[in-house]
C-alpha positions as CSV (number, residue, x, y, z in Angstrom):
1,X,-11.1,0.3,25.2
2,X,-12.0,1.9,22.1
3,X,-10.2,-0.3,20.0
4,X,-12.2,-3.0,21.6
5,X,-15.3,-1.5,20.4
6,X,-14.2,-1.0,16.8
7,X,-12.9,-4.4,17.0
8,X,-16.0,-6.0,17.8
9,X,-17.9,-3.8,15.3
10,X,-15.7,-4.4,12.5
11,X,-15.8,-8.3,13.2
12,X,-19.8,-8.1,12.7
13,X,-20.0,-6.2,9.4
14,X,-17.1,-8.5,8.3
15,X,-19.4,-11.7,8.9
16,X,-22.3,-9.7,7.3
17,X,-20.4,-9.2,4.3
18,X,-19.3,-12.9,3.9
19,X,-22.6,-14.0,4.5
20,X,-24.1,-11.3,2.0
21,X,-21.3,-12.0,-0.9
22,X,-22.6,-16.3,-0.4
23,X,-26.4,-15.5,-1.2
24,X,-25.0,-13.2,-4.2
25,X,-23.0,-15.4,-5.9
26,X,-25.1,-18.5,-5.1
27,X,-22.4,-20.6,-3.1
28,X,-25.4,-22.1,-1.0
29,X,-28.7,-22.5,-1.8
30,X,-31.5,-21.4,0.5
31,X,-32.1,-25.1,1.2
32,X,-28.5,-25.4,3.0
33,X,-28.9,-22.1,4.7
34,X,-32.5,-23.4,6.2
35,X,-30.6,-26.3,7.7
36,X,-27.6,-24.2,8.9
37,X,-30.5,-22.4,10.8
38,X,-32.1,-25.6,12.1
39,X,-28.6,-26.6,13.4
40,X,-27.8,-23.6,15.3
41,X,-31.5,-22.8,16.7
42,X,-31.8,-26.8,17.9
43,X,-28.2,-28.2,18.4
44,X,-25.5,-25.5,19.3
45,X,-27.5,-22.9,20.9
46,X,-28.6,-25.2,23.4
47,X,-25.2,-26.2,24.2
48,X,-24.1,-23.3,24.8
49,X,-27.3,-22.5,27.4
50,X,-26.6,-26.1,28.9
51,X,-22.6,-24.5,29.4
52,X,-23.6,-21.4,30.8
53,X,-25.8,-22.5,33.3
54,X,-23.4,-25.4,34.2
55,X,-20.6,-22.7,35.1
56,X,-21.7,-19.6,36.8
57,X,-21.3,-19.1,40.1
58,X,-23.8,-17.7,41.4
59,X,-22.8,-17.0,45.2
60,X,-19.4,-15.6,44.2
61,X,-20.2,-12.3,43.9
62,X,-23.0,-12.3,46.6
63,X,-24.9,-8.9,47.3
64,X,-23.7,-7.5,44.4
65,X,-25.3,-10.1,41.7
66,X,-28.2,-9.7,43.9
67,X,-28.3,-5.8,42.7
68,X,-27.7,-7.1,38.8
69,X,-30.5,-9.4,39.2
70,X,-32.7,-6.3,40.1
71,X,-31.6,-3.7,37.4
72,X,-31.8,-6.8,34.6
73,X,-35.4,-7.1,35.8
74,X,-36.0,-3.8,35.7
75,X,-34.3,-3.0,32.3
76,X,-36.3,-5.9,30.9
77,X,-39.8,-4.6,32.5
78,X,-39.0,-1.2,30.8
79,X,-38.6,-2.9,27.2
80,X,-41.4,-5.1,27.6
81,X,-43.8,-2.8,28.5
82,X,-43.1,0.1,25.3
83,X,-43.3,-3.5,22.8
84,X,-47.0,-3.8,25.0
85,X,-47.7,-0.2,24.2
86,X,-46.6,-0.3,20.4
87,X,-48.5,-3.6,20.1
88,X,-51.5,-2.4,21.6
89,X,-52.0,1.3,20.4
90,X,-51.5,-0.7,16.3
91,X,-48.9,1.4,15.3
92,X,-47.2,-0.6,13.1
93,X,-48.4,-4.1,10.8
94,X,-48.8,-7.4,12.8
95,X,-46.0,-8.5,10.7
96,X,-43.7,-6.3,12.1
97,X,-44.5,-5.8,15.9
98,X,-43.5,-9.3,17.1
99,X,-40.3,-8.5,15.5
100,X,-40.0,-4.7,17.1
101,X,-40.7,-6.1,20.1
102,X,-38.1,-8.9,20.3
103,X,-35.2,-6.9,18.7
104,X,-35.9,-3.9,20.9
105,X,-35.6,-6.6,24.2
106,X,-33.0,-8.6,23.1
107,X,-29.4,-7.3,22.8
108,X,-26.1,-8.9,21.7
109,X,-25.1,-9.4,25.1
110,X,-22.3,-11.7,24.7
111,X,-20.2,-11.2,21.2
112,X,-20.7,-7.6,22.0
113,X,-20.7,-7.2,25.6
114,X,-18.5,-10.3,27.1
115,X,-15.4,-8.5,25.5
116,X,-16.0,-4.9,26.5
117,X,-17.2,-5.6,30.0
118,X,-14.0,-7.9,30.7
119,X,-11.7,-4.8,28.7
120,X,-12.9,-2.4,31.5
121,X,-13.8,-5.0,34.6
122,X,-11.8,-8.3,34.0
123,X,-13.2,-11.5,35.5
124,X,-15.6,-9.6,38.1
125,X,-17.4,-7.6,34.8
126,X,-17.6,-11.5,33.1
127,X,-19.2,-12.8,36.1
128,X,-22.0,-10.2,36.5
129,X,-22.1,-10.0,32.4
130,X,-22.8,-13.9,32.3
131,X,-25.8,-13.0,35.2
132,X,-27.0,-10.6,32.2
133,X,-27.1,-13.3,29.9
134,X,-28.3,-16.1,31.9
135,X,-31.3,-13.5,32.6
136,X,-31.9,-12.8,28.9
137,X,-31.3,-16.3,27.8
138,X,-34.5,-17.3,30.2
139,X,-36.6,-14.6,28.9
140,X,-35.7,-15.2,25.2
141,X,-37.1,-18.6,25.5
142,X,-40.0,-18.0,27.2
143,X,-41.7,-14.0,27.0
144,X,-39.4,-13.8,23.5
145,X,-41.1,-16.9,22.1
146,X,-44.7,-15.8,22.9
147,X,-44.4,-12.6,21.2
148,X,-44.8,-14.9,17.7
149,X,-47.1,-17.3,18.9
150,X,-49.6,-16.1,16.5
151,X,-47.0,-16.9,13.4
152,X,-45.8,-20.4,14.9
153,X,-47.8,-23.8,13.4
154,X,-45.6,-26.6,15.6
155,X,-42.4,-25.1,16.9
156,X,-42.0,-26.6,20.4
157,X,-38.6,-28.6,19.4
158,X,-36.2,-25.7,19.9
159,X,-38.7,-24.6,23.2
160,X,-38.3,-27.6,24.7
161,X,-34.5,-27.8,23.8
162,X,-33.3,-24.2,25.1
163,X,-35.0,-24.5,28.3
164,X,-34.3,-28.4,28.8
165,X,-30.7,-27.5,28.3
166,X,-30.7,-24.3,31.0
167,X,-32.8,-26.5,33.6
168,X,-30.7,-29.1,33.1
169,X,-27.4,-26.9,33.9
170,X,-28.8,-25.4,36.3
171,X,-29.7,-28.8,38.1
172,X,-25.7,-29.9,37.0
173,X,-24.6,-26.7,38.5
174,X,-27.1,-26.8,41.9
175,X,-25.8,-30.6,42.5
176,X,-22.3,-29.8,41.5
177,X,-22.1,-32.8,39.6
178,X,-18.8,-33.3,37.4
179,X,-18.6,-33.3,34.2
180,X,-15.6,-34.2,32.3
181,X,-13.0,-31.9,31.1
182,X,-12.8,-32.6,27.5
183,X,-17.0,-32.9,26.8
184,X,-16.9,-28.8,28.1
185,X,-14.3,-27.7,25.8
186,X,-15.8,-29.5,23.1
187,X,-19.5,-27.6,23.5
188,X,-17.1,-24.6,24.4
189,X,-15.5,-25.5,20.5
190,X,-19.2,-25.6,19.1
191,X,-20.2,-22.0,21.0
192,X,-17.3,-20.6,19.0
193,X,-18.4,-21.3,16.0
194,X,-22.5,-20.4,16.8
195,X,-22.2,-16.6,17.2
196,X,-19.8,-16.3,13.6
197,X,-21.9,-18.6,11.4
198,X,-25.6,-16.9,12.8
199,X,-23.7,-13.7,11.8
200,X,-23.3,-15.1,8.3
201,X,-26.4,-16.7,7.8
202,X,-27.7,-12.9,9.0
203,X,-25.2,-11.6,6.1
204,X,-27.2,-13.7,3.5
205,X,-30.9,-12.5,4.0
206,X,-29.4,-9.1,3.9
207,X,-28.8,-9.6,0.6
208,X,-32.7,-10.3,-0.6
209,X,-33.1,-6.8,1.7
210,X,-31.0,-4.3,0.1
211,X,-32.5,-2.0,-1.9
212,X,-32.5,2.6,-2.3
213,X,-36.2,1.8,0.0
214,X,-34.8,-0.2,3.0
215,X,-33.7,2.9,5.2
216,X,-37.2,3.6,4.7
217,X,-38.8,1.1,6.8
218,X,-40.5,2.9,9.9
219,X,-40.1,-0.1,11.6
220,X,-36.2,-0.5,11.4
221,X,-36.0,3.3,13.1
222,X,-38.2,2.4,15.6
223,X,-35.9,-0.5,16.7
224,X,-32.9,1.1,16.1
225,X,-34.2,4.3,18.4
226,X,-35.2,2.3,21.1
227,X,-32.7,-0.5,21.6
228,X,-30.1,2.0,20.8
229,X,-31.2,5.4,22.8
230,X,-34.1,6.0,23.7
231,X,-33.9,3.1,26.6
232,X,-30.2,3.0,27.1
233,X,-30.3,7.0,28.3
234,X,-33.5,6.3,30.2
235,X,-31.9,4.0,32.1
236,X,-28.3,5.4,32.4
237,X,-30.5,8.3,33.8
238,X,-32.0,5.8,36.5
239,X,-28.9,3.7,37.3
240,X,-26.9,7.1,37.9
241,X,-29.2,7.9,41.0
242,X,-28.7,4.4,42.4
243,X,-25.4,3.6,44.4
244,X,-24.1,0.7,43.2
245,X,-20.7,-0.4,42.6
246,X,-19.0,0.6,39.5
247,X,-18.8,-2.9,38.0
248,X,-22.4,-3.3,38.2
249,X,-23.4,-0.2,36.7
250,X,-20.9,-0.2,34.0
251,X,-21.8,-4.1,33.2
252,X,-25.4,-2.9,33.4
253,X,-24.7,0.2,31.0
254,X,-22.5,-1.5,28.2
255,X,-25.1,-4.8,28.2
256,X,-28.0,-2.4,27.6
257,X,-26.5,-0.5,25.2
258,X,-25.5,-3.6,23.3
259,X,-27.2,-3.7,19.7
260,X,-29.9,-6.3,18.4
261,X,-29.4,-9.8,19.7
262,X,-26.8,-11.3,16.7
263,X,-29.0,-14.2,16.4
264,X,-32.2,-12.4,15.8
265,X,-32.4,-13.3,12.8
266,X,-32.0,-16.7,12.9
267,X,-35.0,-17.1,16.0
268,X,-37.2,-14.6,13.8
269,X,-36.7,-16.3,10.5
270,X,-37.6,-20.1,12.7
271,X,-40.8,-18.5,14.3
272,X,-42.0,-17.3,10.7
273,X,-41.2,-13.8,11.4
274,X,-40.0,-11.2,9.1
275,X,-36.0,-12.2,9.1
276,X,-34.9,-9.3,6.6
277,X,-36.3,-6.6,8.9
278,X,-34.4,-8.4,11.9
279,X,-31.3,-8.7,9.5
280,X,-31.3,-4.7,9.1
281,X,-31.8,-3.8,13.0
282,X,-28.6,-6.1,13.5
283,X,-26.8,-4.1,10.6
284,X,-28.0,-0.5,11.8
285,X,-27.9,-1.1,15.5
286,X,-24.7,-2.4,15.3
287,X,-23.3,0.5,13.8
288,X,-25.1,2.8,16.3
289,X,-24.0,1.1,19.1
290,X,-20.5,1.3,18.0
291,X,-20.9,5.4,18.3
292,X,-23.0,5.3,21.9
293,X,-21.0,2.4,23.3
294,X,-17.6,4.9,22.6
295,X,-19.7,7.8,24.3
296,X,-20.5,5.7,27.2
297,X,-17.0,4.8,28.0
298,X,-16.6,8.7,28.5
299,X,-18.7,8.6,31.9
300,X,-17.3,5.2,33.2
């Protein structure tokens, strides 16, 4: 289980580092890297939503996803409302609190958590994982979206995309209409690739960010505090006086402990956001989560 963990870990500073050493040494341009970050945000991304939605079942698990559904909601209220606070008490610079607020919602719920709920659960912790994601994946497009609304000029291609592709799955899905065989595994071929090149795309506007002053930035420990602990143990505190089922609380645990969404960056830097403090929270709360994530497994 632990070896999971570091696995996972060690896979994301490894992209990080590939991604830092191509800005360094100039292999691509900023101009390629833009693109690269047009593909993923507007062509593979939405695959992979269309996918997803296409292939969960949602009545398999019955009662029990109905449970999920409710702590998801509840997880996501929590986070939601301490962004609303932040944003509306001013305590850190407009530039900043869209990005707070999306980082400190959004966790990497499916390189991080897919593998380390199927480790401990198998195909019943995937199922209720995917519910997570399917969640998250409706809210990053909608309530994630609105928190830079102030920073977008005309963005509503990858809006439009993201949610045409999950409405659309979901209608596929609903009508159990068939798709073929080989036009899955080839969107299934482009998801593999998504989550490892946003990584290294993350990796090179790293590179424009390190410097002796970066661990200063308030705003970095105030994601990294609350999408890492402050929340998490809030929560763990809240599940543990619920009986549920041990899949869905440990699901429910490892997915909000997961660190910053991977591909943070990539949505940030599209919606004119500050990309290089998003880039950081992905770096630091990674490394965090690694530690908590390892504590966790101690009370599963």
């Amino acid at each position: 289980m632990i070896h999971t963990i570091l696995y996972e870990g060690i896979k994301v500073f490894l992209y990080f580092v590939i991604g830092y050493f191509i800005k360094k040494y100039k292999v691509l341009n900023e101009q390629i890297i833009s693109v690269l970050r047009n593909l993923i945000i507007n062509v593979t991304i939405p695959l992979i939503l269309f996918t997803s939605f296409y292939k969960i079942n949602f009545l398999k698990e019955g009662p029990s996803l109905l449970v999920m559904i409710a702590g998801v909601f509840i997880y996501y209220g929590l986070t939601f409302v301490i962004g609303w606070v932040i944003e509306r008490r001013n305590l850190l610079s407009k530039a900043a609190i869209p990005v707070v607020r999306y980082c400190t919602m959004f966790g990497n719920v499916v390189f991080w958590g897919y593998p380390i709920c199927y480790a401990l659960f198998g195909d019943e912790g995937i199922v209720h994982a995917t519910l997570f994601v399917v969640i998250q994946n409706i809210l990053k497009w909608s309530v994630g979206v609105s928190f830079f609304k102030h920073n977008r000029e005309k963005h509503s291609l990858e809006i439009n995309l993201s949610i045409m592709a999950m409405a659309i799955g979901l209608v596929a899905n609903i009508t159990q209409i068939q798709i073929p065989v080989f036009a899955l595994r080839t969107i299934d071929k482009l998801g593999d690739i998504t989550i490892p090149m946003g990584l290294i795309i993350t990796g090179t506007s790293l590179y424009a960010s390190t410097n002796r002053k970066w661990l200063r930035d308030s705003a970095l420990w105030i994601i990294v505090v609350i999408k890492c602990i402050a929340v998490p143990f809030v929560f763990m505190l809240f599940i543990s006086q619920i009986d549920v089922s041990i899949t869905v609380r440990g699901v429910l645990l490892i997915q909000v402990f997961a660190p910053v969404h991977a591909s943070s960056p990539l949505f940030i830097a599209y919606q004119k956001g500050d990309e290089q403090l998003a880039s950081k929270a992905v770096l630091v709360s990674t490394f965090i989560s690694m530690i908590m994530i390892i504590i966790l497994t101690k009370f599963l």
